[in-house]
C-alpha positions as CSV (number, residue, x, y, z in Angstrom):
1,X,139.0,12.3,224.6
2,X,138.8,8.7,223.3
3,X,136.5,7.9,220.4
4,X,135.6,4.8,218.8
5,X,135.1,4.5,214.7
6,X,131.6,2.8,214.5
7,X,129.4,1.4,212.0
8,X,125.3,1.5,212.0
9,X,123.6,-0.9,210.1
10,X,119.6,-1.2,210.3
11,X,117.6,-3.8,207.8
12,X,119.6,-7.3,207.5
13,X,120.2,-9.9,209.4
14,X,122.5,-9.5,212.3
15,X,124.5,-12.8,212.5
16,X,125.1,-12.3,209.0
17,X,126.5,-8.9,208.5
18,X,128.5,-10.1,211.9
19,X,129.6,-12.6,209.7
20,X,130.5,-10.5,206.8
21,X,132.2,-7.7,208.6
22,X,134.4,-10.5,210.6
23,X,137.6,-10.1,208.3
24,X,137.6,-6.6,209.5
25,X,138.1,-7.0,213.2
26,X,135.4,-6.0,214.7
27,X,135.9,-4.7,218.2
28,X,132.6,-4.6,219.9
29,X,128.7,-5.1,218.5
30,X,125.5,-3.0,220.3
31,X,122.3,-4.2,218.9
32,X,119.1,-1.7,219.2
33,X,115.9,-1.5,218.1
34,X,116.6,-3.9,214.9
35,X,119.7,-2.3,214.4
36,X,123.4,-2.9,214.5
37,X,126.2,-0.2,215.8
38,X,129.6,-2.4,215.6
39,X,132.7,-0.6,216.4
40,X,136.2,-1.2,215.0
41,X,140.0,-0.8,216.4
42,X,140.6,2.0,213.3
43,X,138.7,4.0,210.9
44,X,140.2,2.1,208.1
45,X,139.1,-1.3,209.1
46,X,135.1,0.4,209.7
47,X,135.5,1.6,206.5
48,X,136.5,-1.1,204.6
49,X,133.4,-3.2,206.5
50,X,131.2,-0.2,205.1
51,X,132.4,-0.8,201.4
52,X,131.7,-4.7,201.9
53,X,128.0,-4.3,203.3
54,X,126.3,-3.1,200.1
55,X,128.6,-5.7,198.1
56,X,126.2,-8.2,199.6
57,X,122.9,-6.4,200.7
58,X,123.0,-3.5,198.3
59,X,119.5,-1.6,199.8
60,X,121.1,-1.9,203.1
61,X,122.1,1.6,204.6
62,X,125.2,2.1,207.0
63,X,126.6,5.3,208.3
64,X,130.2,5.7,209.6
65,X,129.8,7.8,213.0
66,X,132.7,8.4,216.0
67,X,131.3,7.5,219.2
68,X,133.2,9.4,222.2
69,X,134.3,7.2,225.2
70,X,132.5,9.5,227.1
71,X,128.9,8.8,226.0
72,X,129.2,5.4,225.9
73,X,130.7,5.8,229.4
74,X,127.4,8.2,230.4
75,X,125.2,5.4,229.0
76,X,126.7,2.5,230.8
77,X,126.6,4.6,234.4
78,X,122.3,4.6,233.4
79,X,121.9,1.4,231.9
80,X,124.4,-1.5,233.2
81,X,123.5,-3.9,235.8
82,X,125.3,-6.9,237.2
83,X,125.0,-9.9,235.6
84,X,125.2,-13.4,236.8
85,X,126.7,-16.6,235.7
86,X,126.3,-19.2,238.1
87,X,128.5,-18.5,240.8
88,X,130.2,-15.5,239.8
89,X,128.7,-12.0,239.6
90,X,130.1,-9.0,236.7
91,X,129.6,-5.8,238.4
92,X,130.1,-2.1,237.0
93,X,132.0,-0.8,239.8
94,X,128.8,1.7,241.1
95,X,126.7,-1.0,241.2
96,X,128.6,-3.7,243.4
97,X,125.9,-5.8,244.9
98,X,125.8,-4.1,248.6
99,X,123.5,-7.0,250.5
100,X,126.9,-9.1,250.8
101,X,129.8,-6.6,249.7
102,X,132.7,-7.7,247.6
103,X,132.5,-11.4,247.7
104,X,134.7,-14.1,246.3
105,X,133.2,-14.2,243.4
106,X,132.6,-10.8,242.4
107,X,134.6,-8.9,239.5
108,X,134.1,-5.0,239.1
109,X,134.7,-4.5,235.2
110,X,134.7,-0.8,234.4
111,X,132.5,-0.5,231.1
112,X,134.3,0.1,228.1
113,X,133.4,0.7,224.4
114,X,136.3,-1.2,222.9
115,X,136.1,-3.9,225.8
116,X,133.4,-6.4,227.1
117,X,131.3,-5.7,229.8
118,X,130.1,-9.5,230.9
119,X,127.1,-9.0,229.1
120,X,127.6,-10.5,225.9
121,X,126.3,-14.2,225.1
122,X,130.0,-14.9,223.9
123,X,131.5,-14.0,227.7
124,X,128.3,-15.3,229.9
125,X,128.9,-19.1,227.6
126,X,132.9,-18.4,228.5
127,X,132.2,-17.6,232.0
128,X,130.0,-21.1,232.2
129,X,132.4,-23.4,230.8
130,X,134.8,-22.0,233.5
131,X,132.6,-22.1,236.5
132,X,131.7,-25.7,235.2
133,X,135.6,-26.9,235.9
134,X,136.9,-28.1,238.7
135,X,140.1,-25.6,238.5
136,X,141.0,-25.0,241.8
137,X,144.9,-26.3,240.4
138,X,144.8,-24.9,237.3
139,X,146.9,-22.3,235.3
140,X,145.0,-20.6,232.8
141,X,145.7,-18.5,230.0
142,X,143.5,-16.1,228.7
143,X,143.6,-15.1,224.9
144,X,142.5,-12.2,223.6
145,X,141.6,-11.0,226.8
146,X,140.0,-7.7,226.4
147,X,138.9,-6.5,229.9
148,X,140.3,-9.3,231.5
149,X,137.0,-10.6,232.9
150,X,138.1,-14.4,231.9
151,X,141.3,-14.2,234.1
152,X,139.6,-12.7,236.9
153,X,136.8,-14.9,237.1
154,X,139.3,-17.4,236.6
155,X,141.3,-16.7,239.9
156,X,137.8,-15.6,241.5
157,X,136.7,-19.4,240.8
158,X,139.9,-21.2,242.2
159,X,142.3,-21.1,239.6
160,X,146.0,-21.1,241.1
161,X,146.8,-18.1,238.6
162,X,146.0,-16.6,235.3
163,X,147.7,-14.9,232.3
164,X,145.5,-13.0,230.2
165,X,147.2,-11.8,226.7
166,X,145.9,-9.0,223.8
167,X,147.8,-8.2,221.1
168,X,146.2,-4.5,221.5
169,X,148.2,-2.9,224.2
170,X,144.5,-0.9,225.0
171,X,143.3,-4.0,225.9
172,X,146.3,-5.3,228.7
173,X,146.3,-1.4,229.7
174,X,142.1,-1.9,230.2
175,X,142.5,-5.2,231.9
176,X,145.2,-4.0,234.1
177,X,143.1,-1.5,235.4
178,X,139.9,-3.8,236.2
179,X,142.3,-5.6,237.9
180,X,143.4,-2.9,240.7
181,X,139.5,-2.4,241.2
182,X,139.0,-6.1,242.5
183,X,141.3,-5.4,245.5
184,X,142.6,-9.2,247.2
185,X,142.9,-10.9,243.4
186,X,146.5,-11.9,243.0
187,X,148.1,-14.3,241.2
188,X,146.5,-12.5,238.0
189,X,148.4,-11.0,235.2
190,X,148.2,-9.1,231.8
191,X,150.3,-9.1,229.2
192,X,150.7,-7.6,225.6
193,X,151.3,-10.7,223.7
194,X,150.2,-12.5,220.1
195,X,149.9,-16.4,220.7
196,X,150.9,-17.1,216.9
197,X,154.1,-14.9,217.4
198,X,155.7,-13.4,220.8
199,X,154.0,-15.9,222.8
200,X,156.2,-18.3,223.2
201,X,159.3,-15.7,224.0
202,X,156.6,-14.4,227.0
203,X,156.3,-18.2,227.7
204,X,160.4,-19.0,228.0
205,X,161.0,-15.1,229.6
206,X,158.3,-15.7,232.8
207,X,159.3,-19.5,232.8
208,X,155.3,-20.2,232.4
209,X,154.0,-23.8,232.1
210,X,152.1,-24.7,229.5
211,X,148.3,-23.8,230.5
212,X,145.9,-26.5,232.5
213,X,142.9,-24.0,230.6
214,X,142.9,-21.9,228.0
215,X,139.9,-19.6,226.9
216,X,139.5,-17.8,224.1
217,X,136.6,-15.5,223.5
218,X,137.6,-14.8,219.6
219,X,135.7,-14.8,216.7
220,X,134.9,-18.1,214.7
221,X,137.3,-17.7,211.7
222,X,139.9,-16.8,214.2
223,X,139.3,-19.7,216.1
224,X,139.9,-21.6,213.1
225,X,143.5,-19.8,211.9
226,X,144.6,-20.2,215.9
227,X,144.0,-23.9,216.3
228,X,147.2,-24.6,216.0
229,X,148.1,-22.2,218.6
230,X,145.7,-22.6,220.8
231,X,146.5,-26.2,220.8
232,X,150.4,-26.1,221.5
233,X,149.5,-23.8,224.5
234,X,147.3,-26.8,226.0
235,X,148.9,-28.8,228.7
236,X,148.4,-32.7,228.4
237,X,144.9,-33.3,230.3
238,X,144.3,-29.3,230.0
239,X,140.7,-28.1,229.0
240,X,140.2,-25.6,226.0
241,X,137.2,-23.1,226.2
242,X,135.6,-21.5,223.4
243,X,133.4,-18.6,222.4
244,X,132.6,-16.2,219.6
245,X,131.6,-18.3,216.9
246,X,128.0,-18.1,215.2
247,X,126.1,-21.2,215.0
248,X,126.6,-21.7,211.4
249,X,130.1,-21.9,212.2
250,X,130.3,-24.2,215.0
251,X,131.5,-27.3,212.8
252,X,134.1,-25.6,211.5
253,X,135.4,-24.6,214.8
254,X,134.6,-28.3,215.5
255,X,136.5,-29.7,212.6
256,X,139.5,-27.4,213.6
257,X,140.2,-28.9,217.0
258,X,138.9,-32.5,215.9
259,X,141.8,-33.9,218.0
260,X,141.0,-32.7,221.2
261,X,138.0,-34.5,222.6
262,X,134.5,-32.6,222.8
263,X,133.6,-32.1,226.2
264,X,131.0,-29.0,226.6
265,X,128.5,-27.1,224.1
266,X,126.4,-24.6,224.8
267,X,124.4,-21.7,222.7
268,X,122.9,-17.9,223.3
269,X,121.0,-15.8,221.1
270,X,122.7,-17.4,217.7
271,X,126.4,-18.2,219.5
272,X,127.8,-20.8,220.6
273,X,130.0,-21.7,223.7
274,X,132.2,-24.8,223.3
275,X,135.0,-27.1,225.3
276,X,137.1,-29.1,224.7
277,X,139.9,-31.5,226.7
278,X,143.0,-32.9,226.0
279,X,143.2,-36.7,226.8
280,X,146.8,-37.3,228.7
């Protein structure tokens, strides 16, 4: 059975420890009841974020747990709703709205630990920006795609395909799999693939063009090291979507991609949701 190395933290400020335990790779964040349980790809990585909290907030307790796939799996079966953004509806796959069935704009994303459910700020500001284009012609890539809820939505919304790439093959195998629950979606595809290395062999191999959108639903010091990735993957004209970053870090992100122009902001509970185009 699947288990996920977590972290709980209870006293401090929760954009800040996110903030601190960033260069660790955080996977996925539950808040509760003043509390933080933030989840990591290896035990290694949650440990190391353990060591670093009291560095900075040295009355601060944590305890290292494993959380099995199946609780959290229990949990989301009692406790996740759809959620709606606009147009488009995230739905656990029991609780497809039944008034109107499986409409266009529907995605079924079965709930993960490791993966996002559409119910984060981060994915809601994502999911926005995209329902805000006009991208019924568009190719959009999808980095860092975790669940693949960006590339579906994508398609859902008009998009003439989508490529969603993870460097964690848990991720494209997860994403893959929500797929074949939102049965008619085609033109939609998932691929293990780092844009700062193998991306541009996946590029030549599939004879992809260079993407009308790209989202990225990352982490605000990520954001940063990518720009220059995330920029060469940008068609002429193409729009660049944004998520992950706190607001402290918005200019940064800002600053990063100061030669695009800065079309959309938004911000949710301390995150912000940003845009960007490319002028032809």
């Amino acid at each position: 059975m699947d288990s996920y190395p977590a972290l709980d933290i209870s006293g401090a400020d929760g954009e800040l420890v996110l903030a601190l335990v960033d260069d660790y790779s955080p996977t996925a964040v539950q808040e509760h009841d003043g509390s933080l349980t933030i989840f990591f790809s290896d035990p290694t990585r949650r440990d190391q974020a353990q060591a670093a909290v009291p560095r900075a907030w040295p009355d601060v307790p944590t305890a290292a747990r494993e959380v099995l796939d199946e609780d959290w799996a229990r949990r989301s079966q009692q406790n996740l709703t759809p959620v709606t953004i606009g147009r488009v509806t995230v739905a656990p796959p029991w609780a497809v709205p039944r008034a109107s069935g499986l409409q266009p704009l529907t995605v079924i994303i079965e709930p993960s630990m490791a993966f996002g459910t559409g119910h984060h700020a981060t994915t809601q500001l994502c999911l926005g920006a995209l329902e805000a284009l006009n991208g019924a012609t568009a190719f959009v890539l999808d980095v860092g795609t975790g669940s693949g809820i960006l590339a579906i939505a994508a398609r859902r919304l008009g998009a003439r395909g989508a490529l969603g790439i993870d460097n964690d093959p848990d991720a494209v195998r997860c994403a893959r799999e929500n797929l074949r629950l939102n049965r008619g979606v085609d033109g939609v595809t998932f691929d293990t693939a780092d844009l700062t290395s193998t991306w541009d062999v996946l590029r030549q191999e599939r004879g992809l063009p260079a993407a009308d959108v790209v989202t990225a639903n990352l982490t605000g010091s990520l954001l940063c090291r990518s720009a220059p990735a995330l920029l060469a993957a940008l068609a002429p004209g193409g729009t660049l979507i944004v998520s992950g970053l706190l607001e402290e870090e918005r200019n940064e992100v800002v600053a990063a991609y100061g030669e695009l122009e800065h079309a959309w902001e938004s911000a949710e509970d301390g995150w912000v949701g940003l845009s960007f185009r490319r002028t032809r």
